[in-house]
C-alpha positions in Angstrom: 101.7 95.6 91.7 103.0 99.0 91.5 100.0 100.7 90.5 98.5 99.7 93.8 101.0 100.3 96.3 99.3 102.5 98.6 96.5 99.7 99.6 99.5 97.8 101.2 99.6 98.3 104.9 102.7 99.5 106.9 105.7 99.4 104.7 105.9 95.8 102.9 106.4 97.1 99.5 109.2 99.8 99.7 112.3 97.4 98.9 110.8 94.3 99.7 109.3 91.9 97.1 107.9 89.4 99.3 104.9 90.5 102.1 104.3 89.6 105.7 101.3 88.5 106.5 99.9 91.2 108.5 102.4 94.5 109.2 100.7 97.1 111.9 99.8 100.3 110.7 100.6 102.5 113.8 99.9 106.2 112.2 101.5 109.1 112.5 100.7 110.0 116.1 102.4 107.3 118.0 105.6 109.4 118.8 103.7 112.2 120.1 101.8 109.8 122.4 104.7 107.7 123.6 106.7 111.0 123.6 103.2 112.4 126.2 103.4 109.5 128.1 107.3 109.4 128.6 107.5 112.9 129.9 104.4 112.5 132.0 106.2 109.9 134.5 103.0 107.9 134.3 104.2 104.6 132.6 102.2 101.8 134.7 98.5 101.3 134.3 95.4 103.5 134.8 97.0 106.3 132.7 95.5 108.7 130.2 96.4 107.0 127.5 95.1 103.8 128.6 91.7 105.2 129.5 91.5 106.8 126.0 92.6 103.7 124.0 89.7 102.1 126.3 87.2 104.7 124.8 88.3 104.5 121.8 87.8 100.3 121.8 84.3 100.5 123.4 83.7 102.4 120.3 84.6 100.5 117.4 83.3 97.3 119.2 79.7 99.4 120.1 80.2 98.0 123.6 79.6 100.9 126.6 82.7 99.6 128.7 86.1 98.3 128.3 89.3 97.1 130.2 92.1 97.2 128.7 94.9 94.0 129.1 98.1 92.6 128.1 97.0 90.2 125.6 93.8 88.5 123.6 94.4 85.5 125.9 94.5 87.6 129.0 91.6 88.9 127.4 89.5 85.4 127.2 90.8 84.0 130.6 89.5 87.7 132.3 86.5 87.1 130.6 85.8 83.5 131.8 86.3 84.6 135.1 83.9 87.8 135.2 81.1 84.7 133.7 81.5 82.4 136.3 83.5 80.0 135.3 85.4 78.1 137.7 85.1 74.1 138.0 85.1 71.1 135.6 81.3 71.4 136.0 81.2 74.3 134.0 81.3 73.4 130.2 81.8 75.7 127.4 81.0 75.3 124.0 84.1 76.4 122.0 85.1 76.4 118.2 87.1 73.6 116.9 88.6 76.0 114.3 90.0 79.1 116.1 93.3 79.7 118.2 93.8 77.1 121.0 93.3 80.7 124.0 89.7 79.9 123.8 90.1 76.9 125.1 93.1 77.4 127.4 90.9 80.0 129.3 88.5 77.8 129.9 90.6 75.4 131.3 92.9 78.0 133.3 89.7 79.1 135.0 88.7 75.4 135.9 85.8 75.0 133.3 85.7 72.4 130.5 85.6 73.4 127.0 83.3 71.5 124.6 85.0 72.3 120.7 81.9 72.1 118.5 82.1 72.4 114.5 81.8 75.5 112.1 79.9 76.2 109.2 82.4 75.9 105.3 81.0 79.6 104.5 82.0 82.1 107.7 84.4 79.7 109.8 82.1 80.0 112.5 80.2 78.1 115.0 77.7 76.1 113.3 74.1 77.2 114.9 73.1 73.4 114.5 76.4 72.1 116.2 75.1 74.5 119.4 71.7 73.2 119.1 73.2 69.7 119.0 75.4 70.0 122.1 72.8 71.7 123.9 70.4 69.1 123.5 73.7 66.5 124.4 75.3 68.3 127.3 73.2 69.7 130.3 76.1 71.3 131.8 76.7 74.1 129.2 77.2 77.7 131.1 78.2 79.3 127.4 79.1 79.7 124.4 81.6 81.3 122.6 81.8 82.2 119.4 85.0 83.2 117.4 84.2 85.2 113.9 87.4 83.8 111.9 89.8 85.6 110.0 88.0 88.9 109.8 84.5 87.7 108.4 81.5 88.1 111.6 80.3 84.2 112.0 77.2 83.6 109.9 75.4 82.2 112.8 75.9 84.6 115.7 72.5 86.4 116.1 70.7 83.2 116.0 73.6 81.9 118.5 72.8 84.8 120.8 68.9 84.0 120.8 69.6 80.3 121.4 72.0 81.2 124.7 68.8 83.7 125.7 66.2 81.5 125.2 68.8 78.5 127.4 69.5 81.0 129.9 73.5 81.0 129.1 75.8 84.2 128.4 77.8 84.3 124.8 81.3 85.7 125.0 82.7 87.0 121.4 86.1 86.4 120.9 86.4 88.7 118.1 90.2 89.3 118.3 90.7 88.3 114.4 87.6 90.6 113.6 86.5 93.8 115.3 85.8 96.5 113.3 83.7 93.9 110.9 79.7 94.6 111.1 77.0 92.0 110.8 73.2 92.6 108.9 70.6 91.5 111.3 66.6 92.5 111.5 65.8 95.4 113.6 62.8 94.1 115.3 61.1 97.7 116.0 61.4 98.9 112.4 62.0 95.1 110.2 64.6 96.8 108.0 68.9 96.0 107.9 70.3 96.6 111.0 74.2 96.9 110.8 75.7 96.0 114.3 79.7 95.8 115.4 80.9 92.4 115.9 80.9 91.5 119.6 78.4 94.9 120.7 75.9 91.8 120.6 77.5 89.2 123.2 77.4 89.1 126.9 81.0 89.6 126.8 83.9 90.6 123.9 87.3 90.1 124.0 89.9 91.5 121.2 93.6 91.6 121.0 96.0 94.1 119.7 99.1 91.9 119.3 101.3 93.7 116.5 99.7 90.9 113.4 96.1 92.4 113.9 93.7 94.9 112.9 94.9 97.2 115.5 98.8 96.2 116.4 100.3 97.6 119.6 102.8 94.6 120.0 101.4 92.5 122.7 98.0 93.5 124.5 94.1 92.7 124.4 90.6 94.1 126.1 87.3 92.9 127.4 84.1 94.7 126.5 80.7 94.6 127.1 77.7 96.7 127.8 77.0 95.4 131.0 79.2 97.6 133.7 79.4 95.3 136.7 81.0 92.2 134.3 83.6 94.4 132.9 84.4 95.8 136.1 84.4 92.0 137.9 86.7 91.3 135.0 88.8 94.0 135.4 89.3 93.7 139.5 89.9 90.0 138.7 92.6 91.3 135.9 94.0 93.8 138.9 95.3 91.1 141.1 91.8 90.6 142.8 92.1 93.6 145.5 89.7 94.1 148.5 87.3 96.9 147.4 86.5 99.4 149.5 88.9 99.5 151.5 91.4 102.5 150.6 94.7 102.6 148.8 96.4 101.8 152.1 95.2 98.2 151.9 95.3 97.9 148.3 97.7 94.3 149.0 94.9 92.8 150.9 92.9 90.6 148.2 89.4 89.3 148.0 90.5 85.9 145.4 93.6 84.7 143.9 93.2 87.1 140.7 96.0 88.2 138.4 98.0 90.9 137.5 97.0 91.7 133.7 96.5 95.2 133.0 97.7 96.9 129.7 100.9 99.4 130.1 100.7 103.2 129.7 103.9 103.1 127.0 101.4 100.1 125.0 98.4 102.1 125.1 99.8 105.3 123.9 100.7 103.4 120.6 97.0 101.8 120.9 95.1 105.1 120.7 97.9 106.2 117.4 96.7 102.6 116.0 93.2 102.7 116.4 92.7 105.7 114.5 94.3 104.0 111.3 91.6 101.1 111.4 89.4 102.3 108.7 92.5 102.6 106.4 93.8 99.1 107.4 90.1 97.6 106.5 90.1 99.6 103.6 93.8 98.1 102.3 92.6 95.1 103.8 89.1 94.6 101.7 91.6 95.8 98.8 93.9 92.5 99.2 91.2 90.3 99.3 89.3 91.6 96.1 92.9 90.9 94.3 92.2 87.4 95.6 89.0 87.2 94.2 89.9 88.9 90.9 92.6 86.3 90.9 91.5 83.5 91.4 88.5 83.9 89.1 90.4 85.0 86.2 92.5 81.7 86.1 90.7 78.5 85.5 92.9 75.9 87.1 92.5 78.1 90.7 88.4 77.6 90.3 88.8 75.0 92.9 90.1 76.9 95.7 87.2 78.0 97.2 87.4 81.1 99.6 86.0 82.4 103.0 82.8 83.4 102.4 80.4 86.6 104.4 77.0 86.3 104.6 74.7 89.0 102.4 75.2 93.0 104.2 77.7 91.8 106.6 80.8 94.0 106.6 84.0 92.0 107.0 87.3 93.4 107.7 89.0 90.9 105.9 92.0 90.1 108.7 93.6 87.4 106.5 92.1 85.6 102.9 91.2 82.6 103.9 90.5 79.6 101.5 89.8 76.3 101.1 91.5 73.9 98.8 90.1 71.2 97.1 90.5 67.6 98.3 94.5 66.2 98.2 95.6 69.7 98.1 98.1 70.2 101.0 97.9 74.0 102.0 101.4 73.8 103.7 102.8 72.8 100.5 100.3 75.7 98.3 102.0 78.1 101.2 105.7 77.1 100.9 105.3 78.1 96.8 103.6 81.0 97.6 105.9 81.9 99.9 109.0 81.1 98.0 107.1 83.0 94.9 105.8 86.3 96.3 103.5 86.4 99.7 104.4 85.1 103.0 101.3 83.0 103.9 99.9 81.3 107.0 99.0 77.8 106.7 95.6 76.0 109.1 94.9 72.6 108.5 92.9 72.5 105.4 92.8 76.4 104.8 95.6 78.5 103.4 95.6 82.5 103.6 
């Protein structure tokens, strides 16, 4: 649509007719960072640039701390072990619709995930499929919850009061969908409380790998607003040092941890990408309104039905999901659309 160009992010409609699914929009600053960073020597971890993109993810999450990684399943496997999680005693409920990490990093720190079902509206966790394995499964430590393609996961806040009331932590894994906001109750005033997605949770993962909201490449962080379980998560990240020791000893270790820390080069273009994210959700909401406009303009696409937020949430609309009615194959729907105009990503009954 040439009238709309603008809304497109990075540069997928200059010569090209078809789109990718997600292009990173980096900003104009990145050179001058890199170019900072390059000429400062300082190209391992711990650098300026990392500390600021820290900040600057603390923020948009509303969390108060922040370690900064080399990817969103660094991120989760971090995460798990800051909570605890160590042996097959330790079961997590996890989505069954969500990327396969956040139940690798279960298993990777020696726990044993539990996949549990979503709602049809949000994509995720189903507050009744908690209660249900709850009331099932006596060995539960957590939850975690995965807001899906940009929309927060309809059940969350009542998620987080189940796992207070049971005693366990949450972790958000909100790589697909920081920067979205969800409507809950202020309980001191009873009005609309708009809250970040993950600022809620125990813990809060992300990722910056190049296809998301904020695209660096390859890299991730864990959040939170409680100090010590970002910092645990970030010694564990830092090859598990002994602490307090001095630098001199810094090869001496307290635990087999691992060496995950985010780049100086990686975070220089994090801090140029991060400021773009409220053009990328605005371009973003964009697209998916086109979907909407689309599909209910055309009778015969009535069926597809898509991913739905609940009332005063804020989603940042990562990918348009949908579902497709019954017989409909979404790989097939995404090889036309591919071979037609958009370069699509196809899940098992849901096509983008």
């Amino acid at each position: 649509d040439k009238k709309r160009p603008a809304v497109i992010p990075g540069a997928a409609l200059e010569e090209r007719k078809k789109l990718r699914m997600n292009e990173p929009l980096i900003g104009p600053n990145a050179e001058r960072y890199c170019t900072s960073a390059l000429s400062s020597g300082w190209i391992g971890v711990e650098g300026p640039h990392v500390r600021q993109f820290e900040k600057q993810l603390a923020r948009i999450c509303g969390c108060t701390a922040a370690c900064a990684v080399h990817s969103g399943t660094a991120a989760l496997y971090g995460a798990m072990k800051a909570l605890g999680v160590e042996e097959p005693s330790h079961h997590v409920l996890v989505p069954s619709f969500t990327c396969a990490a956040a139940a690798d990093a279960v298993v990777h720190a020696g726990g044993r995930p539990i996949p549990i079902d979503c709602d049809l509206d949000s994509f995720g966790v189903s507050l009744e499929a908690v209660r249900k394995a709850l009331d099932e499964n006596k060995n539960v430590v957590g939850v975690v919850v995965a807001p899906c393609y940009g929309v927060p996961a309809r059940d969350c806040h009542e998620i987080h009061k189940l796992c207070k009331e049971h005693g366990l932590w949450l972790c958000e894994d909100a790589c697909e969908s920081y920067g979205a906001k969800q409507c809950m109750l202020d309980v001191a005033t009873g009005q609309p409380l708009k809250v970040p997605v993950g600022s809620m949770a125990t813990m809060c993962v992300i990722s910056v790998r190049s296809e998301k909201m904020i695209g660096v490449g390859e890299g991730g962080a864990i959040l939170g607003n409680d100090t010590t379980l970002v910092a645990r998560a970030k010694w564990w990240c830092s090859r598990a040092p002994c602490r307090g020791v001095g630098l001199w000893r810094v090869y001496e270790h307290d635990a087999v941890g691992q060496n995950f820390r985010l780049p100086e080069m990686l975070a220089a273009v994090g801090c140029a990408a991060a400021e773009m994210l409220p053009v990328m959700i605005e371009r973003k909401t964009n697209i998916h309104s086109w979907y909407e406009e689309g599909l209910s303009a055309r009778e015969e696409l009535r069926g597809i039905r898509l991913q739905k937020a609940a009332p005063g949430d804020e989603p940042v609309w990562w990918i348009t999901a949908a579902l497709l009615p019954d017989g409909q194959s979404g790989e097939k729907v995404g090889m036309q659309l591919m071979k037609e105009i958009l370069i699509s990503r196809s899940d098992p009954d849901s096509s983008p």
